[in-house]
C-alpha angles and dihedrals in degrees: 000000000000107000108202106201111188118222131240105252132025128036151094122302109254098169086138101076122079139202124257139186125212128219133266116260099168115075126161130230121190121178126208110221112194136167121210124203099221101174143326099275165249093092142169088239130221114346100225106011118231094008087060097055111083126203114191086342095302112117105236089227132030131214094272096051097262121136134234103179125061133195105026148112137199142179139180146225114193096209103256115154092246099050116150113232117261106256106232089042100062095115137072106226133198113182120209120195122230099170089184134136112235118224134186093246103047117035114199127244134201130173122220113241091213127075096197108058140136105198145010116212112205120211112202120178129203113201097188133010120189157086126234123210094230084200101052093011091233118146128216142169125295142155149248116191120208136195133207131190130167128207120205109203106353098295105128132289115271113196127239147240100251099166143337132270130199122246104182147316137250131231127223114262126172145213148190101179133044090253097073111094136193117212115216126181112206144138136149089041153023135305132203133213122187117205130194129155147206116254137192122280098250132091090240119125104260124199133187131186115199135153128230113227136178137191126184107272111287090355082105079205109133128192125190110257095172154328126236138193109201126181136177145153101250117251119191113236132178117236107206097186121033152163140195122002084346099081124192120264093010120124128228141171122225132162116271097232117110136171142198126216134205137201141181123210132177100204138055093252121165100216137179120228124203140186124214122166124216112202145354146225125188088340144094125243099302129240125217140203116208117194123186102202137187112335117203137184137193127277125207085205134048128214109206103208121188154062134295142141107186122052116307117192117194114189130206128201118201125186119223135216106238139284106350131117106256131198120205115224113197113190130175115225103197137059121305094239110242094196144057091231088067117061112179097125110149125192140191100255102175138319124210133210114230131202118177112220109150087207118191103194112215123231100352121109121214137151108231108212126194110180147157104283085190080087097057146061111217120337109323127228123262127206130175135209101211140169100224139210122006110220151176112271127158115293087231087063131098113198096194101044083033089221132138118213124210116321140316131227085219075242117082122067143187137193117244138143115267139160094192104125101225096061091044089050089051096051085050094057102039105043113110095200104057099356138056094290093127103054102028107031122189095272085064098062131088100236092179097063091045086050095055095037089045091059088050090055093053093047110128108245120183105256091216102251097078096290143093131234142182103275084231136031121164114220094171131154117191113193121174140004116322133172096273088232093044089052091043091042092055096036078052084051087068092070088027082250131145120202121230143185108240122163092349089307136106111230129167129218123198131202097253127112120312139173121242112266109181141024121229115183131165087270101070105041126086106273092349090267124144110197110213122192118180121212116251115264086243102063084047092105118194095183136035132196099211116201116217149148117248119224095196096056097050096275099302127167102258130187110226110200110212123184127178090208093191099044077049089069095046099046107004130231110333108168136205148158142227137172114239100223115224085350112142097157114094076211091059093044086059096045084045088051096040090057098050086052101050098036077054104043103038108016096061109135132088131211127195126166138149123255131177134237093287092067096031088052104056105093092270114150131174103291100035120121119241130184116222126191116196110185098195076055106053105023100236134078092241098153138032140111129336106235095194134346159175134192095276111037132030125219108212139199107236128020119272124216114214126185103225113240090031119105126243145181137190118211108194123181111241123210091252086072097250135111127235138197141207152165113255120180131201131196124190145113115278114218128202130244126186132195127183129114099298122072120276100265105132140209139189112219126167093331083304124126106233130181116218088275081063087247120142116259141193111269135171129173113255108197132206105295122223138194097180111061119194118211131228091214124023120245115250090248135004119271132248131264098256102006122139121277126191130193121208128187129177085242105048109028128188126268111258121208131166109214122240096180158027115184121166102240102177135341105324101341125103125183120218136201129208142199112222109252128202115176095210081072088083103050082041090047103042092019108039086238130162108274100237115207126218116250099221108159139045118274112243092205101160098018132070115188112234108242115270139232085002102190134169125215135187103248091170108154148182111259112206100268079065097252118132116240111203111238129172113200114219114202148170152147115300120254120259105181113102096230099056109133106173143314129238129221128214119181136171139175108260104273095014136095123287117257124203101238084188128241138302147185108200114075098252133056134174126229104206102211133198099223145355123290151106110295135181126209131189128198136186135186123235122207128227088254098047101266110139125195145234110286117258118203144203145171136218140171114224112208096169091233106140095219138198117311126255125281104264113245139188087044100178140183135195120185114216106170116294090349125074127210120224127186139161142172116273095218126232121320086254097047094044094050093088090045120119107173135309134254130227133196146172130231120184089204109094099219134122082213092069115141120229096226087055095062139078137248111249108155111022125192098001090185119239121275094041115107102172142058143183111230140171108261113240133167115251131057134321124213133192139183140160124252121206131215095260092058097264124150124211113266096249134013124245117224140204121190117224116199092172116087118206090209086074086104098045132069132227112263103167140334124220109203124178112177148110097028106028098204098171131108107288130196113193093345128105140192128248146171075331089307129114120217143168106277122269125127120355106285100188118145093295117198125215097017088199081087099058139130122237115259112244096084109121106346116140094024083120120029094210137022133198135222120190118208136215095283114229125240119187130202100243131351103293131177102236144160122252118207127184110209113193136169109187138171131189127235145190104204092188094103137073122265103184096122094062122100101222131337099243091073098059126100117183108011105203103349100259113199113257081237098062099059142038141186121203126182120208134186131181122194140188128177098224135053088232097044115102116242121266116237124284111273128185109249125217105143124316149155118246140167103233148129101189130036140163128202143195147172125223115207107212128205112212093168136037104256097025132122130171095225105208116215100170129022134166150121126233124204119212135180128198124261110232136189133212141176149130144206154254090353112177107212111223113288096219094045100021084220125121118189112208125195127206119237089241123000115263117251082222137028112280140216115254125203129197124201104181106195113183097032118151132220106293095012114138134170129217118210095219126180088012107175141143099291095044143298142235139253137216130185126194136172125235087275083056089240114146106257123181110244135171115239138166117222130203129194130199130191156097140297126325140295114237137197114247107284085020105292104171104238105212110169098178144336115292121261097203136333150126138201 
């Protein structure tokens, strides 16, 4: 281009003339393409197409068909196992940045990092493109050309097609016979004819057949290029230039059908085309126009012509010849602009590495998206509305009506959308391909429970704005790895549901109405006792703040606000949260909250109790529904055991007392394993009986009960009683000798309770827990309905029990400046009766005046003294309607001595793998108040009868409050006291047997045992009679002991002695578990023992205190000979990373005269038993070998085994260079050729290999494994 630049001096005006800019005609449009992995298919798919697709949180279509989105395309794949692939989408893509201007001189060059791929897209970007008129300062159009090439191996670069230049252009001919030719010159590329013809004047449908045909120009040679049928309804057109047998301004009619042909040649080849039909119908002898119209042929180079004053990017995608390293050339063409009028610079922008795979992805569903990417900053976000899984459900069953028809045979499926949250949890459980197929297949699973569980869930409940809904829908999207039991146990929380082995099936049971199954009385539970336990006012919540996501508002994470306004007013406002699993309804929120509130609120109560073979064997699982009648709890005999019986009337074994007009009915268990109930009516006269301080001579005045002194007394109305009871309606079948009988009234109601669990907890007994149960929850929960509570025990209207076993303790204790505040401790047994309101306490010093301590309502309370004395309290219990008792009274003397703490209960374990769980009840607020911490120890001997001293510390100063601790689990007994702060024990220990040994899953390495003999290095110790003890006299074996010495010579002279053990040397480092074994003893040897036959046999020589004496074992490790030693540290059994250790127990003295005396000592080294495998490994197809590596080497030889899969008659394997870090695998046929084979391999052994100094060796990730 010719630049004209105007000088600064000289020249005409041209003031005239005026700049001018012309407009953009390059713009560039990039397209992000992009494939989201929606689910693991296959799936329903979106739930309203394109309005279900969200881009930047913007839906691509609304309601009424408009479009907010532009540009763009997408496409789905619903996830079956036969989709086709997305065209478009076809590629895997990896896009490298240049960022590099181009210039003539020096073309750029990039080499391609992959060696198989298909194609190269170059990315070239313009950041100006114009020309300004220096003179007028207008701006127009101009151009920059390029050139690519691309060299494979090294072997030159060959340049590209870039675009496509025209060569020429054809004229219109036209003919009416097969002797009238068109001559066409072409090559490289393609070539287009256009055809059209002349029809016949009438509205008939005409149609024509002729062939195309073409011979090299002047051969007269002519070959068949193709046939075509064309039809057409004649319309009459004006041709206004013409030749041939076409004139000007003449009119004729011919059909409206035309076609374009296309054609592809290699060579420049000048060629004449003809026409010729073939036949006719409703029409003349055609006549026919052939055009040749524009020919084009490829360019290596491409000359981007236009305007553009922002950045244009221009791509080019070229295709490449197989495996090879290639290297991309870019070269410009033009002239490097020397000016800033002229802006054609041009710049390597990316280039990006194609494969084309045309993946279909398998059962995976996913949207794949190409749009406009103008519109956006950045990549947008993208959201879908789709229906999910699609799953097995019954074939009875219509997911959409959510109706089951008939019944089902729990055998035959189909497969059917669904978001009901049982049959998604089945599918979960029972597909082999993302579930737990594999290991519960669908044989193992109670169908029946998911069936009945799974029509719950579809019941219709009212959503709380005018609609109904299902109770249960499951929106859930599970995304990464979780703990298999943790992902079926939340999936279970949608229903309110748990999942349970029973019978060598998984079943589920849910939190929804149920019927009674099963009778406990006093009569069939170990010593007739029912253990209550109340849930703490605090966890007693009144409001909930439930987490969701709302379907109505795109999915998104809502708050539900839940209130019990009348449980407010009686606790106040006690908050929590939860999370709603899978919930995506603002109505089940509600439901979700309402039930935390009032499980919380009103089913507070616990039950657990042992039963014998006869109640654990009765079909109960977790879930069911159980009635229990206590009669300490309820203050009549209302259940036992059926002495005789028919199927109308029922022979018992206690008198019953019924109160005439009220109902009744009687539920009995039958030997087929199931309850019944029925009606049973009574009719007598009821009598009256009356109780107080007078005699029982009693008087009716003026409807008041009066003693003889003419005082009110307690009264109550005794009936008629009965041991024989007559049914309204007989029992299906009779009853049982012995079997369990319960009486009902509408006055005094059962116990219900929903069991939690069943645990074994001695030869055939089990003890069993419920969850109290009331079946008003679920109308108060889905309906909004009053919560309705259980009348269980006999209403004490006109009579008030006095308190029982009323005592006073001194609870006097230390405060934390160290001064003792005098306490005394009232206490008695807690009330029973259901219209207890509160009790009083009156107290006075012995001789002075009573004071009003207040009222109360637990049954404890503490009286805080100024000084020391006898004192004398009284207490007395008030109805709720006002009635007090009889007072009851008690003494105490108060010393001020703090004393000793309380005796620990409720000392629990609970055993999970190599750790064991303790727990245990932190007493009252007054009898904890001279608490410090608690002490645990370990005895191996498996005995109630342990003594403290015996055993060994193994949790020391466990700080107050604290009422739980993680331990190593170890086989023996475990002890626990309290300790105050004045260093006082309990006075006894309370003790827990443990039968389960942590070590299960560990094998013996190595034992270090020292007795009898204790031949290791001693300071201050001595043997004797194969014991070690702290040194005195001389203890060897003396005969006869009648010529001893007496004992105290020497003891105390040290106050500790020392014993060192066999250090332990391991092979290699290894990661092992340590565990100290002692059986100890104290004794004062200040004392003769000259009546005693031998020392050996002696146990406990002068019962020294626990107190007065310790053992502790020590041990210190390094991993190499030139390391230092780690500290001492007090071994009780522990996991550690060594090769070497020493260890050593120090005897302790804690009173003149006093020496632990050792009897067994040793440590044992364990390491932990581990498992690994894989599946489905192909061994090579030219070796038939396969060589597998463990995650980490083995500390001892393993166990391999070997599961061939595909293996053939005569085939066998040899395990060849099997060591500690792997082996390898060979496969041959019968003729012992190498064959290539699938197998799954399992090893199992112990610990782990270890690089010298303990260097971890990890080779590779594991496949599989667990320890």
């Amino acid at each position: 281009m010719l630049l004209k630049y105007k000088g600064s001096g000289g020249g005409d005006d041209d003031e005239g003339q005026k700049a001018t800019e012309a407009p953009d005609t390059l713009t560039s449009k990039q397209f992000l393409k992009i494939i989201d992995l929606i689910s693991e298919g296959p799936v329903e798919g979106l739930v309203n197409n394109l309005q279900s697709i969200y881009i930047a949180d913007t839906p691509i279509q609304n309601p009424d068909g408009s479009m907010n989105v532009d540009g763009f395309a997408v496409q789905g794949r619903n996830g079956t196992v036969d989709q086709t692939f997305v065209a478009g989408f076809e590629a895997a893509e990896s896009e490298k940045a240049v960022g590099v201007k181009i210039t003539k001189p020096t073309p750029i060059v990039r080499s391609l990092e992959g060696t198989n791929l298909n194609a190269v897209r170059v990315s070239l970007g313009i950041p100006a493109l114009q020309v300004i008129h220096q003179d007028t300062g207008s701006s127009e159009a101009t151009h920059v050309e390029v050139g690519i090439d691309i060299q494979k191996d090294g072997g030159g670069f060959i340049p590209q097609i870039l675009s496509k230049i025209k060569i020429g252009e054809g004229s219109t001919y036209f003919t009416q016979s097969n002797d009238y030719n068109v001559s066409m010159l072409h090559a490289g590329y393609k070539v287009g004819l256009s055809v059209w013809w002349q029809g016949t004047p009438s509205p008939d449908l005409q149609r024509v057949t002729f062939i195309i045909e073409r011979s090299i120009k002047g051969a007269n040679n002519f070959e068949f290029v193709l046939s075509h049928v064309m039809e057409g309804r004649a319309k009459l057109t004006t041709v206004l230039m013409g030749s041939g047998p076409y004139q000007s301004g003449n009119s004729y009619y011919k059909a409206p059908e035309e076609r374009l042909f296309f054609y592809t040649n290699t060579n420049w080849t000048l060629y004449d085309y003809r026409i010729a039909y073939v036949s006719t119908i409703n029409t003349r002898t055609p006549r026919f126009e052939l055009d040749r119209l524009e020919m084009w042929d490829n360019s290596l180079t491409d000359r981007i012509y236009g305007k553009c004053t922002s950045k244009y990017v221009r791509e080019y995608v070229l295709p490449l010849s197989g495996p090879g390293q290639y290297e991309v050339r870019v070269r410009r063409i033009t002239d490097d602009s020397t000016t800033t009028y002229l802006q054609n610079d041009i710049q390597w922008e990316t280039f990006t590495e194609i494969i084309d795979q045309k993946l279909s992805y398998p059962y995976s569903a996913y949207i794949a998206m190409s749009v406009d990417s103008s519109q956006y900053d950045g990549i947008p976000t993208r959201a879908y509305d789709v229906k999910g899984r699609i799953v097995k459900v019954p074939v009875n069953y219509d997911a959409v009506s959510r109706i089951y028809s008939g019944t089902w045979d729990f055998d035959t499926f189909k497969t059917s959308y669904t978001d009901n949250p049982v049959w998604c949890l089945l599918d979960l459980i029972t597909n082999a391909r993302y579930g737990l197929g594999k290991y519960v297949p669908i044989e193992q699973v109670d169908l029946v429970s998911f069936y009945r569980i799974a029509q719950y869930c579809d019941e219709p409940v009212p959503n709380g704005y005018g609609g109904f809904e299902p109770r249960y829908t499951c929106s859930l999207y599970m995304q990464g790895n979780e703990d298999a039991y943790k992902v079926l146990s939340d999936m279970a929380s949608i229903f309110n549901g748990m999942i349970y082995w029973v019978n060598g099936a998984l079943a589920i049971s849910a939190d929804m109405p149920d019927d009674p199954a099963w009778i406990f009385t006093n009569a069939n539970v170990v010593d007739g006792e029912f253990i209550y336990q109340g849930s703490s006012k605090n966890t007693r919540y009144t409001t909930a703040l439930i987490t969701y996501v709302d379907a109505e508002d795109r999915f998104t994470e809502k708050t539900e606000y839940v209130t019990l306004p009348d449980y407010i007013a009686k606790y106040g406002v006690k908050q929590t949260s939860a999370i709603a699993v899978g919930c995506s309804s603002r109505g089940q929120a509600v439901r979700f909250g309402r039930n935390i509130l009032l499980s919380s609120c009103a089913l507070t109560e616990l039950v657990s109790f042992t039963t014998g073979l006869e109640g654990a064997g009765s079909g109960l699982v977790p879930g069911s529904v159980i009635k229990v009648h206590d009669s300490n709890r309820v203050g009549k005999r209302w259940g036992g055991r059926i002495l005789s019986a028919t199927t109308s009337s029922v022979t018992i074994d206690s008198a019953i007392e019924v109160n005439i007009g009220d109902t009744y009915t009687l539920s009995v268990l039958l030997p087929n394993g199931t309850m019944e109930t029925r009606e049973v009516i009574f009719t007598s006269t009821p009598y009256l009986v009356a109780f107080g301080d007078g005699e029982k001579d009693v008087n009716l005045q003026y409807l008041a009960i009066i003693d003889s002194s003419g005082d009110a007394i307690g009264s109550y109305i005794v009936d008629n009683t009965y041991t024989v009871i007559t049914l309204v309606t007989p029992f299906s079948q009779a009853p049982a000798r012995m079997a369990m009988w319960m009486l009902e009234s509408n006055t005094i109601q059962s116990q219900l309770f929903r069991v939690v669990s069943i645990s074994e907890k001695d030869v055939n007994q089990y003890e069993i827990t419920g969850l109290e149960y009331n079946e008003s929850k679920y109308a108060a929960v889905d309906e909004d309905a009053a919560f309705i509570e259980r009348p269980i025990s006999t209403p004490y209207r006109w009579y008030t029990p006095s308190p029982a076993r009323l005592v006073v303790t001194d609870a006097s204790y230390l405060d934390e400046l160290g001064n003792i505040r005098y306490t005394a401790l009232v206490s008695f047994t807690r009330p029973t009766f259901s219209s207890f309101s509160h009790s009083v306490l009156w107290w006075r010093y012995a001789g002075e005046q009573w004071q009003d301590a207040g009222s109360f309502t637990d049954a404890f309370k503490d009286i805080h003294l100024s000084k020391v004395g006898d004192i004398e309290v009284s207490v007395q219990h008030v109805s709720q309607y006002g009635i007090y008792s009889n007072k009851a009274y008690a003494t105490a003397t108060i010393t001020g001595n703090p004393g000793i703490p309380p005796d620990v209960s409720n000392f629990l374990i609970s055993i999970q793998g190599a750790s064991a769980y303790f727990s245990w009840e932190v007493p009252n607020v007054t009898s904890s108040k001279n608490i410090s911490h608690y002490v645990i120890k370990h005895s191996t001997t498996e005995s109630s009868s342990v003594d403290w001293g015996s055993a060994v510390v193994v949790a020391d100063k466990i700080a107050y409050p604290t009422n739980h601790i993680n331990l190593t689990c170890r086989r023996g007994t475990y002890l626990i006291k309290a300790v105050s702060k004045s260093g006082l024990e309990s006075a006894n220990a309370t003790s827990i047997i443990n039968t389960l040994d942590g070590s299960d899953d560990y094998s013996l390495v190595r034992s270090v045992s020292e007795d009898p003999y204790y031949s290791g290095t001693k300071e201050h110790t001595s043997v004797g009679g194969g014991k070690l003890f702290i040194s005195g006299s001389v203890m060897m074996d003396w005969t006869p002991l009648s010529i001893a010495k007496p004992l105290n010579y020497g003891i105390g002279a040290f106050a500790e002695g020392t014993y060192y053990l066999v250090p332990l040397s391991l092979a290699e480092v290894n990661t092992v578990r340590l565990t100290a074994n002692i059986v100890a003893d104290g004794s004062n040897f200040l004392n003769y023992i000259g009546t005693w036959d031998s020392l050996a046999g002696v146990s406990n020589i002068g019962g020294a205190a626990a107190s007065d004496w310790s053992v502790v074992v020590y041990y210190r490790w390094r991993n190499k000979p030139e390391d230092a030693w780690s500290e001492w540290i007090p071994l009780s059994s522990t996991e550690v990373t060594l090769q070497y250790a020493e260890f050593k127990a120090v005897l302790k003295s804690l009173k003149f005269g006093v020496s632990p005396v050792v009897s067994e000592l040793s440590v044992t080294v364990m390491g932990r038993n581990r498992v690994e495998g894989a599946e489905d490994i192909n061994t090579d197809a030219g070796t038939g070998q396969a060589v597998v590596e463990y995650t980490r080497g083995f500390y001892r030889q393993p166990a391999v085994a070997i599961i061939a899969q595909n293996m053939a008659t005569g085939d066998y394997y040899e395990v060849l260079d099997k060591d500690l870090n792997g082996f390898t695998i060979i496969f041959k046929n019968s003729s012992g050729t190498p064959v290539q084979r699938k197998f799954d391999w399992i090893s199992k052994g112990m610990g782990y290999s270890y690089g010298p100094g303990g260097t971890k060796y990890v080779p590779r990730l594991p496949t599989w494994g667990y320890e």
